[in-house]
N, C-alpha and C positions, 0 to 999 in steps of 0.2 A: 389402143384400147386399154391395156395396161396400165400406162400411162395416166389415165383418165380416171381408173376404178380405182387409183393410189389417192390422187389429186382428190377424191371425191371423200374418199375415208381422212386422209389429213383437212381435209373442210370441215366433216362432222367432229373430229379430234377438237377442232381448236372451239367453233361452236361449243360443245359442250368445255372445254376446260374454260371458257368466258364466263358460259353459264353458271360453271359450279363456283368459279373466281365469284362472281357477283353475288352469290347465293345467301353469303354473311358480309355483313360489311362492305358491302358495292356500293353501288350509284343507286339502289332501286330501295323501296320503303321495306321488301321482305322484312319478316323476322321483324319487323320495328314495332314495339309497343309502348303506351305510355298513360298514366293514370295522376292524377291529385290526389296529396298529402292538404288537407288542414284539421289542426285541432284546437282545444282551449277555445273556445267561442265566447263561454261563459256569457249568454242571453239572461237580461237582467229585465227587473221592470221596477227598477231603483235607476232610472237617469240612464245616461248614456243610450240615449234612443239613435245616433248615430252609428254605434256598433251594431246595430240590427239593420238599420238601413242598410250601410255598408258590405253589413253580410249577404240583405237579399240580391245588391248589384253583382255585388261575384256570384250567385247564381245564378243570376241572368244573364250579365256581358261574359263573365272568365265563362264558368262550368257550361252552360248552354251554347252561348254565341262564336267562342272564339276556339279555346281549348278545345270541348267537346272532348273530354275523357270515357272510355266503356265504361270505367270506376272512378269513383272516388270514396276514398278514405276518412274517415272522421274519427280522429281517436281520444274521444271524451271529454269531459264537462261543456259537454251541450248547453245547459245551464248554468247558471251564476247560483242558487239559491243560499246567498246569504245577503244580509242587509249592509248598511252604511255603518254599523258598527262591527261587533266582532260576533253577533249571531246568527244561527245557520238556521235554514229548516228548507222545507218540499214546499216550495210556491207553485201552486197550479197552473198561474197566471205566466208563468215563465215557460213551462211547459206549453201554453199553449201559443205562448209567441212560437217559438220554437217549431211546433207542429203545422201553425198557416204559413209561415214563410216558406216550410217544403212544397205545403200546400197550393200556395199562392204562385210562388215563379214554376210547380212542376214539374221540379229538378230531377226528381225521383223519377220520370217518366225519359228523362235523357241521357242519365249514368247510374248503374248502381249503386246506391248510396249506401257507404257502407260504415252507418256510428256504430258504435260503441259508447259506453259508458266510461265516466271516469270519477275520479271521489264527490266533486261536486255532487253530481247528480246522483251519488247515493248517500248523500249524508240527510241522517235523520231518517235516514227509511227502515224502517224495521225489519221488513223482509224480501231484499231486492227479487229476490225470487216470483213473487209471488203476482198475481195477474192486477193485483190494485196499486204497484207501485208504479208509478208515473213512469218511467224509463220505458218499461212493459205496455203503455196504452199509450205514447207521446212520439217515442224515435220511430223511425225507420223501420230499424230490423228488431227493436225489443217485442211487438207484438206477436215475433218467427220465434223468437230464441231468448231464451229465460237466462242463459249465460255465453257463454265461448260460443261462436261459431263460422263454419267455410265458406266461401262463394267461389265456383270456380267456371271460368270464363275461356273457350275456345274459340283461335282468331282462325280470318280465312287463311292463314300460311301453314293453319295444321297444330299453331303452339296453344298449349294448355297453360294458364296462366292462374292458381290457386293463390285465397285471401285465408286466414285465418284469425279470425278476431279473437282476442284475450280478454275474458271478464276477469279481472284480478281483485275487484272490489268485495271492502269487506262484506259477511253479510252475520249478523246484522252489521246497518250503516249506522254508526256512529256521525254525534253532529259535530262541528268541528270544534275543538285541534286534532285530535284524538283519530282524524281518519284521514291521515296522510299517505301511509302506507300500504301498499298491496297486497294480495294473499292470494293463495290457491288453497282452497281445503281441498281434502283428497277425492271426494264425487267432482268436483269440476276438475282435477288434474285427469282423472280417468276420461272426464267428457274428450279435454283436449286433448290424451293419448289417442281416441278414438278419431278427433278430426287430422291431426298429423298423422295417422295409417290412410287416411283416405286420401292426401293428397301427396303421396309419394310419388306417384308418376307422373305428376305434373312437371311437365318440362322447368316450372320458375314456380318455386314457390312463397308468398311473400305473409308476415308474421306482423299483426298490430295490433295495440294495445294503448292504455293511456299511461302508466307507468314503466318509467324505465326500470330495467330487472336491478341496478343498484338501489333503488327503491322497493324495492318486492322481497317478502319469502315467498321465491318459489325453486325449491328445491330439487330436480329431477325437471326442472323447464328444459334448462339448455340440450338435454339430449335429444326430449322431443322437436327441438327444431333444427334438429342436425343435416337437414335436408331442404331447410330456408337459407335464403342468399340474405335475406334482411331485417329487422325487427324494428319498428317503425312506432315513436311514441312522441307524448307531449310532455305535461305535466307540470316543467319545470318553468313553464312559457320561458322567455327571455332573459330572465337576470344575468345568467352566463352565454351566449352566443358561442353557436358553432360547435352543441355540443357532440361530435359523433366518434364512434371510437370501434375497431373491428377488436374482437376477443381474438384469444389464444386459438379457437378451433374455429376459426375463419369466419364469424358469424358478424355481420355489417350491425351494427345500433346506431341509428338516426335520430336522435331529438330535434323535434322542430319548436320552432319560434308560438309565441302563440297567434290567436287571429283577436284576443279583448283588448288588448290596447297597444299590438302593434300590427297587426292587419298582414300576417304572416300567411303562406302556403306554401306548399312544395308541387315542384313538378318533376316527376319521378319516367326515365325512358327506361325501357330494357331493351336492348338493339344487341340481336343474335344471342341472348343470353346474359349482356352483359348488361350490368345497371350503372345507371347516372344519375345526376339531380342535381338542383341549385334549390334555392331558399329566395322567395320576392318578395316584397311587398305591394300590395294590392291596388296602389295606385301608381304602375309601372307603365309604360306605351308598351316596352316589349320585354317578351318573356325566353330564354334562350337558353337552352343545353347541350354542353358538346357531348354526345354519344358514343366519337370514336374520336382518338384514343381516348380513353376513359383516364381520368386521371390517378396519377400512381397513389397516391394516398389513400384510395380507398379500393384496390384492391383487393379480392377476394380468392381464395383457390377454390372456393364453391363455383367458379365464373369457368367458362371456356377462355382464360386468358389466353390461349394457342390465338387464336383467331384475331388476335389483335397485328400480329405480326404479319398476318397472312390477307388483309386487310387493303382493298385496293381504291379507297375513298374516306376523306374527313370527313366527318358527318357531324351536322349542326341542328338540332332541331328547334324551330324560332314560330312564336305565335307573335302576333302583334295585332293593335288597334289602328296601325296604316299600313301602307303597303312598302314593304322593304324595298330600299333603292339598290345596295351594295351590302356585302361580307366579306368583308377585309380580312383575311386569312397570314398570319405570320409564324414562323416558327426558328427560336433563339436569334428570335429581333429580325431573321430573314426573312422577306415580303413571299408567299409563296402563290397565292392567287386570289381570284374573287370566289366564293364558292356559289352555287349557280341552284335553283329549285332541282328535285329528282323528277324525272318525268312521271313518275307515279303518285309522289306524294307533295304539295305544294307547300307543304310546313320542312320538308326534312331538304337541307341546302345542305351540297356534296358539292367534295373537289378531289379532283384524284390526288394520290398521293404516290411515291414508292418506297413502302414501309423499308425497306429491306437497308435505308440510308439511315435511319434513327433505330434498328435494332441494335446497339450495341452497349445494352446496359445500361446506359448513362439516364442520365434525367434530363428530359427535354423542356423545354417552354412554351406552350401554344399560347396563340392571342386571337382574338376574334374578336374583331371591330363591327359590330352592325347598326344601320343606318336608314331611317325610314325616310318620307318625302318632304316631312316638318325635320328633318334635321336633327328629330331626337335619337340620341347615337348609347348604345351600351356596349362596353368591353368585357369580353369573359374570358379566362386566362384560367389555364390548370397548369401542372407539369405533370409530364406522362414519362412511362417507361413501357419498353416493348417489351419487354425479358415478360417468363411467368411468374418469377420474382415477385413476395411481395414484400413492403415497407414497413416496419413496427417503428413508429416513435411516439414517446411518453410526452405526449400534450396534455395540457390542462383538462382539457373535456374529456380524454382517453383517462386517466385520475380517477375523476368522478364520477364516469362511468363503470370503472371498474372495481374501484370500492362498496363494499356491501355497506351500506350508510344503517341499517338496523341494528348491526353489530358494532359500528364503529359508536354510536351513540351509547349503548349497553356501555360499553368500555368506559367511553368520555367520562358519564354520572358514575358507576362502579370507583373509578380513578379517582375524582372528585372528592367523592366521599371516603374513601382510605385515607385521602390525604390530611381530609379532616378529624376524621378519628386520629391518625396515628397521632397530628401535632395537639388534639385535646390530649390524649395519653400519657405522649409527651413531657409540657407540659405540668403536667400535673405531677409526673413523678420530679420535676426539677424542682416546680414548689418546695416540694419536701426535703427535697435534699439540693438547697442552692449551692453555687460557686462562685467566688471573686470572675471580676469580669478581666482579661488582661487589658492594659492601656493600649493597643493597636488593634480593637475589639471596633466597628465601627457604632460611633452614638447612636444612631437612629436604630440602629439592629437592636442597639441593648433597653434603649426605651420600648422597642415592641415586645423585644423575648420578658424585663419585666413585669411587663400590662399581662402577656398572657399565664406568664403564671401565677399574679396575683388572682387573676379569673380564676382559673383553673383551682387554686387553693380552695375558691368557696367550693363545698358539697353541692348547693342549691344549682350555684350553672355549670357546673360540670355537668353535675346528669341528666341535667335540665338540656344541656346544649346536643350532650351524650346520644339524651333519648332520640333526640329529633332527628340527628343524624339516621342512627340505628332504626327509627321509626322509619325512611324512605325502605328500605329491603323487605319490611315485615308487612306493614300497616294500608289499607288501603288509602289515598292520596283525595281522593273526589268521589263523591257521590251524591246522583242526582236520577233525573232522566235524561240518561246518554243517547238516546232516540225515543220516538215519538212513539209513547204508551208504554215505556219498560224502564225501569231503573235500574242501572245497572254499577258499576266500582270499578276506579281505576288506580293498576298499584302497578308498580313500577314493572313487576315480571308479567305485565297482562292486562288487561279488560274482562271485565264478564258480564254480558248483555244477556236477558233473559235466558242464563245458565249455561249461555255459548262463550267459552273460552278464546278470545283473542289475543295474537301475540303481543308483543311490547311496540306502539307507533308510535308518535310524537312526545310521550312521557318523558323519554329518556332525554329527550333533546332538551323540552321545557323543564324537565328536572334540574340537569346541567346548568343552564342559564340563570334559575331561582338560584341555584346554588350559589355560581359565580354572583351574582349580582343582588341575591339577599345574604342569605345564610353567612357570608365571609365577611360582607360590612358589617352585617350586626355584630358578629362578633369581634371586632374590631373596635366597633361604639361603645359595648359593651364593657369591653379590654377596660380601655381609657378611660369611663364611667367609674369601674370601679377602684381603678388607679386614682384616680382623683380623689374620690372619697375616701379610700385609706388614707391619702396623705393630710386629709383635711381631718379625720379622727387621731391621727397617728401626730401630726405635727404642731409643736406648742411657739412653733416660728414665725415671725413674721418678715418673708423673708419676699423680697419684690418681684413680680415674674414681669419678663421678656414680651415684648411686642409680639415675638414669633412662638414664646410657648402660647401665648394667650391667643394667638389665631388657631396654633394646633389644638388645642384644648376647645376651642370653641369647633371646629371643624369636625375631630372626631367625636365631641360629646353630643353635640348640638345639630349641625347638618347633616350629620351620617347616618344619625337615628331617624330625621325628618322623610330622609330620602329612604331607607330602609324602609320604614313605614309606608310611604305614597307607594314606593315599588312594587311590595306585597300586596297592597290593598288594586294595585294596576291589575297586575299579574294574575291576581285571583280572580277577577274580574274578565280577563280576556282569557282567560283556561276554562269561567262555567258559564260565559255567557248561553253558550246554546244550551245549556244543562239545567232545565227546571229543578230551582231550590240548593243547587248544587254550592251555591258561594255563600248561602245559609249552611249548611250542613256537613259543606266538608273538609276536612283537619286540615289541611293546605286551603281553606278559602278565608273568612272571613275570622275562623277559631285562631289561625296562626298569626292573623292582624293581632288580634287580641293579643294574643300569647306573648309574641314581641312587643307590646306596649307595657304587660305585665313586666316582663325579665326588666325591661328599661326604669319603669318608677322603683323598683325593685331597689337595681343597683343604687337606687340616690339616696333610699334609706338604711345601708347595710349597716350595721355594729364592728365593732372592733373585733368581739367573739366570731365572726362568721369569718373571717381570715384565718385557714391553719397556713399563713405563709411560715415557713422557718427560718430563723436566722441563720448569717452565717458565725465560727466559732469568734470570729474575732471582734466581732460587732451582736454581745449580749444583749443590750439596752436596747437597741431597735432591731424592724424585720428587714426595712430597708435602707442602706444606706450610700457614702458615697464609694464605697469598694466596687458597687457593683455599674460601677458606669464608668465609661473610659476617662483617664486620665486626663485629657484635654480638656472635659468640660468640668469644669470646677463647680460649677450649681449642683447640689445635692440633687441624690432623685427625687426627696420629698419634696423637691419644688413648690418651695412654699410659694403661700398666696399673696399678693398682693395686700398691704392691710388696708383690714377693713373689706376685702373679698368677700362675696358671700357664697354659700353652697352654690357648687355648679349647678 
């Protein structure tokens, strides 16, 4: 009898320690959840009528048919609205593609669809706020929520699973270039302090948005998501691949790929807490994510990584357009089984394992070979680690994720342009007070440091060149209609839209670039322009020039000005196209073509008066001569002309 009532209590003993063994991490689908990642769609009705197609079949074969996620995620530029050139505006017409396609396959009826907005689709809007902007009558959720907002979602195993969508978009919406960057002003930071207090007890809480926070001010974000495992954005579609990177206070950042011209999504599991994901492309037979181990790279100590060790099954979750034949299961190159469907869940294929043989720090290797009845085969491969240990290395995408790119631009143009004052400055005080060059002085250095401060000697481009510089920090840059019905100025510390202060976006960057690629050739054209002409006032020689000065002479008088000019006249062209009147009217547009045409005819009729270059003591009778160029090259600097040369 004793006997019996022992036997009977070690039966329910082992029972429940099975039970609780499987509870996380078993053989059974518990705890397992899983949602869609896509962004960047950019819906155009400029061509590309396959990017729409292609998006309604994933929401009928992927989202509806196969997948079948409670959510999905869409984290902005729903639409494309700009044209084949470089201007922007609010097409209705795109909006309403955008809105029958929801429409039409019903998606909205079989997952939570959950957009958000991203710069596209507020550029040009004047008051994203407001109930007549198209985001607001066109998406999903804009008609619920005028910015930021929650959804949260409870499964039958009891888990709470919260969404928290980020409006970061400017408002006013600038048309582009000018709205590349993110912002929170302080009523929507309070909106979203208010939606992170509500979803703090959500077993998993997940954060998304369409700009990544290295693109954002947003100041005081990161603590409010101190309680998110993920922050999940677009933005940058594709150019860099694989950009994901965990911060210092454990918080996961995901960029994904885009879906406008490379047909990108993610499929996102949480399995007992812990999260997973791959990245597909849209025309795959199958789709597959290993759950457990999770791979070391991207753990989190926001995770119950305990559970991973404690973990008594591989867990593979696999969608496909056939019927899988096998899952080839290996681990550091050893064959370890087939993993086999869960009796509960027919997508989630489990194999036991026993963790307690790969807890020992190391880095392991999983492989997973899977294989439908057509033979089409995918491998997915992580390395995992059991430890709660987590991994830091400085990859490329972990870089640019972590860099504040607003301030590094500030810096770049800031930098730029010191360097140009200082060497105007420069310069200009050597004019005055020149020096013998020594003979181990490199030629080419002393033909450039001459050209510039014979520049620099005139009054007229010194401050001519002075002002423009000094002009970027003070003066506004563009001025037009920066959105539709407001005119507003853009100066390097700011935008000001209908008397709303914005921070500094793409200025700094396309400042920089002008810089580099105008501002530094001109004055370089200009150098050599008037280099030339003094020596053609200055010199009574005729004295025969070089195959190769006469290519250089032609290079930087001739094509450098040509190309300075088309660049400027490009440049201000794709900075106002969306900006009514703006490359009429503003000093960086069509004024600074001008301007640099002026300095150029300029330089070709200077006088001998307009040079205060000084000589040196030992060379009275001229300003420039052959002391000041290295001793190897025996040709005078006045490099006389060819007889019979005519003005450059």
């Amino acid at each position: 009898m004793r006997f019996s009532f022992i036997s009977l209590l070690l039966l329910v003993y082992i029972q429940q320690s099975n039970s609780l063994s499987d509870e996380f991490l078993g053989s059974s689908g518990k705890h397992l959840f899983h949602f869609v990642h896509v962004t960047d769609i950019h819906v155009t009705h400029f061509g590309n009528a396959d990017r729409m197609e292609q998006f309604e079949q994933f929401c009928n074969q992927i989202i509806k048919s196969m997948i079948k996620p409670q959510v999905t995620v869409v984290s902005g530029d729903l639409v494309h609205n700009r044209d084949h050139t470089f201007r922007s505006a609010q097409y209705k017409e795109e909006w309403n593609i955008y809105k029958n396609i929801l429409m039409r396959t019903n998606v909205t009826q079989h997952t939570q669809w959950l957009d958000m907005r991203g710069n596209h689709d507020a550029f040009n809007d004047p008051n994203p706020e407001s109930d007549q902007s198209f985001y607001r009558i066109y998406s999903n959720q804009g008609p619920l929520h005028k910015g930021s907002y929650q959804y949260t979602i409870k499964t039958n195993d009891n888990d709470t699973y919260s969404f928290v969508g980020l409006d970061m978009c400017p408002r006013p919406g600038a048309g582009r270039p000018f709205n590349f960057l993110g912002i929170i002003p302080t009523d929507e930071m309070n909106n979203i302090k208010d939606l992170s207090q509500q979803t703090k007890t959500s077993n998993t809480t997940i954060f998304f948005g369409h700009y990544p926070l290295a693109f954002t001010y947003s100041k005081g974000l990161m603590e409010l998501m101190a309680h998110g495992i993920v922050y999940l954005n677009g933005h940058l579609h594709s150019g860099i691949k694989h950009l994901y990177a965990r911060h210092s206070d454990g918080l996961l950042e995901l960029e994904l790929g885009d879906w406008k011209d490379n047909r990108r999504f993610r499929l996102i599991t949480i399995d007992s807490g812990i999260l997973s994901f791959e990245d597909f492309r849209f025309d795959q037979t199958i789709y597959a994510v290993i759950s457990n181990p999770k791979a070391a790279k991207f753990k989190t100590p926001r995770e119950p990584l305990e559970r991973l060790s404690q973990s008594t099954h591989i867990r593979i979750v696999i969608y496909s357009k056939l019927p899988i034949v096998d899952v080839h299961v290996s681990i550091d190159k050893k064959f370890l089984g087939y993993a086999k469907p869960s009796i509960d869940n027919e997508h989630l294929y489990v194999l036991p394992w026993n963790a307690s043989f790969y807890n020992d720090g190391s880095l392991h290797d999983l492989s997973v070979e899977i294989r439908d009845n057509q033979n089409n085969t995918i491998k997915s491969e992580n390395q995992f680690s059991l430890s709660t240990s987590t991994i830091t290395a400085w990859t490329k995408s972990k870089i640019i994720l972590i860099i504040h790119w607003p301030t590094f631009g500030m810096a770049a143009i800031i930098t730029g342009l010191c360097i140009y004052i200082i060497a105007l400055s420069f310069y200009r005080y050597r004019a005055k007070r020149p020096i013998a060059c020594c003979g181990s002085c490199f030629s080419l250095w002393n033909k450039f440091r001459l050209r510039m401060m014979l520049l620099c000697s005139i009054d007229f481009y010194y401050y001519s060149l002075m002002g423009i510089a000094l002009y970027h920090f003070i003066g506004p840059w563009y001025f037009g209609y920066l959105t539709e019905g407001y005119i507003g100025a853009v100066f390097l510390w700011g935008t000001v839209i209908r008397g709303i202060y914005l921070p500094p976006d793409m200025q700094t960057f396309m400042g920089a670039i002008q810089l580099a690629l105008f501002l530094y050739p001109l004055t370089l054209c200009l150098c050599s322009s008037c280099y030339y002409r003094y020596n053609q006032l200055q010199s009574s020689l005729n004295l025969t020039e070089s195959r190769c000065d006469r290519h250089i002479r032609i290079f930087t008088v001739y094509i450098l000005f040509v190309y300075s000019l088309l660049f400027i006249l490009f440049w201000a062209f794709v900075t106002t196209a969306s900006y009514k009147l703006a490359f009429f009217l503003s000093p960086f547009g069509l004024t600074l073509a001008i301007f640099a045409l002026f300095l150029y005819i300029k330089s070709r009729r200077l006088k001998i008066e307009d040079f205060k270059f000084q000589s040196t003591p030992n060379s009275p009778g001229s300003s420039i001569n052959e002391s000041h160029i290295d001793d190897t090259d025996q040709q005078p600097i006045i490099a006389g002309r060819r007889s019979g040369v005519k003005d450059h």
